[in-house]
C-alpha positions as CSV (number, residue, x, y, z in Angstrom):
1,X,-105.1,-79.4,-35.8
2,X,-106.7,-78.3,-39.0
3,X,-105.9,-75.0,-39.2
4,X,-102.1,-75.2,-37.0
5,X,-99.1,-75.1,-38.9
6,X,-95.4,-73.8,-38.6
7,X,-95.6,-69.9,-38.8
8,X,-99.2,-69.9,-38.4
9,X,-100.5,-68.0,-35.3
10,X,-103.0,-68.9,-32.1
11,X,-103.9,-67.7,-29.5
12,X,-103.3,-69.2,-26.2
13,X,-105.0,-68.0,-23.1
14,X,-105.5,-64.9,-24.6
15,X,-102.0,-63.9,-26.2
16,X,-101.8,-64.3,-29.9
17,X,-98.8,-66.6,-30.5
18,X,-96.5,-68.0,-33.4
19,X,-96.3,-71.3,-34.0
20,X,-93.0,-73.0,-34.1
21,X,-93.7,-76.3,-35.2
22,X,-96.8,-78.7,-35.3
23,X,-97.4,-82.4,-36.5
24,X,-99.6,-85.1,-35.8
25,X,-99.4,-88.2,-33.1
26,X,-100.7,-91.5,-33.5
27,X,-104.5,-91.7,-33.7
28,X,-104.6,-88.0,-34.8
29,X,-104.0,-86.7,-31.9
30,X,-101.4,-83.3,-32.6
31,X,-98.9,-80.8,-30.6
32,X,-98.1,-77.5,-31.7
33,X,-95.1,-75.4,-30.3
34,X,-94.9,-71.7,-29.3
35,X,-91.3,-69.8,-28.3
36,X,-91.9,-67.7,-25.3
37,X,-89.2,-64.3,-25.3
38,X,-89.2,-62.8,-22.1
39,X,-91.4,-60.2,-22.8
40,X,-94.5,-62.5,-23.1
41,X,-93.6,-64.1,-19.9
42,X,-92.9,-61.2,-18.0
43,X,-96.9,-60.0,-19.6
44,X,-98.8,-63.1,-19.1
45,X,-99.6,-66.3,-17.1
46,X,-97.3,-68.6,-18.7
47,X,-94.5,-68.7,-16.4
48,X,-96.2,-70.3,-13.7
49,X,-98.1,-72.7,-15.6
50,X,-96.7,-76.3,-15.1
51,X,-96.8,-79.7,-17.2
52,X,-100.5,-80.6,-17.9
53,X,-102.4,-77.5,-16.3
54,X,-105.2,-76.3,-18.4
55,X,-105.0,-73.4,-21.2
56,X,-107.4,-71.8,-23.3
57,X,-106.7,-72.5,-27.2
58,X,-108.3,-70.7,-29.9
59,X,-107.3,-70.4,-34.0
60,X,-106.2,-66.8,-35.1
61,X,-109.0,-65.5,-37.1
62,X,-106.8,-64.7,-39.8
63,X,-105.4,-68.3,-40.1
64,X,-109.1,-69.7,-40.0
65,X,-109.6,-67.6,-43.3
66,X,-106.9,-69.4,-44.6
């Protein structure tokens, strides 16, 4: 959660991603959010993910610079 923040990006299973919003749980855990449009659905995988399926989560180069 270092390097996630509003307006930053990541890449989920592949697709390069804004973030939405981000903050921290209890015992450091954090969540991040990402709007789908259509397009991106219609391209990817995400669709027919469901509620606590695995993804692939990796920091945007460019925000690891930052």
């Amino acid at each position: 959660m270092r390097y996630v923040f509003a307006k930053g990006y990541i890449a989920v299973n592949g697709a390069s991603l804004t973030v939405s919003e981000c903050g921290k749980s209890g015992g450091g855990a954090g969540w991040f959010e990402v709007w789908l449009i259509p397009e991106t659905l219609r391209m990817t995988t995400f669709a027919d993910k469901g509620v606590g399926e695995r993804l692939n989560v990796e920091i945007e180069r460019q925000t690891q610079v930052f």
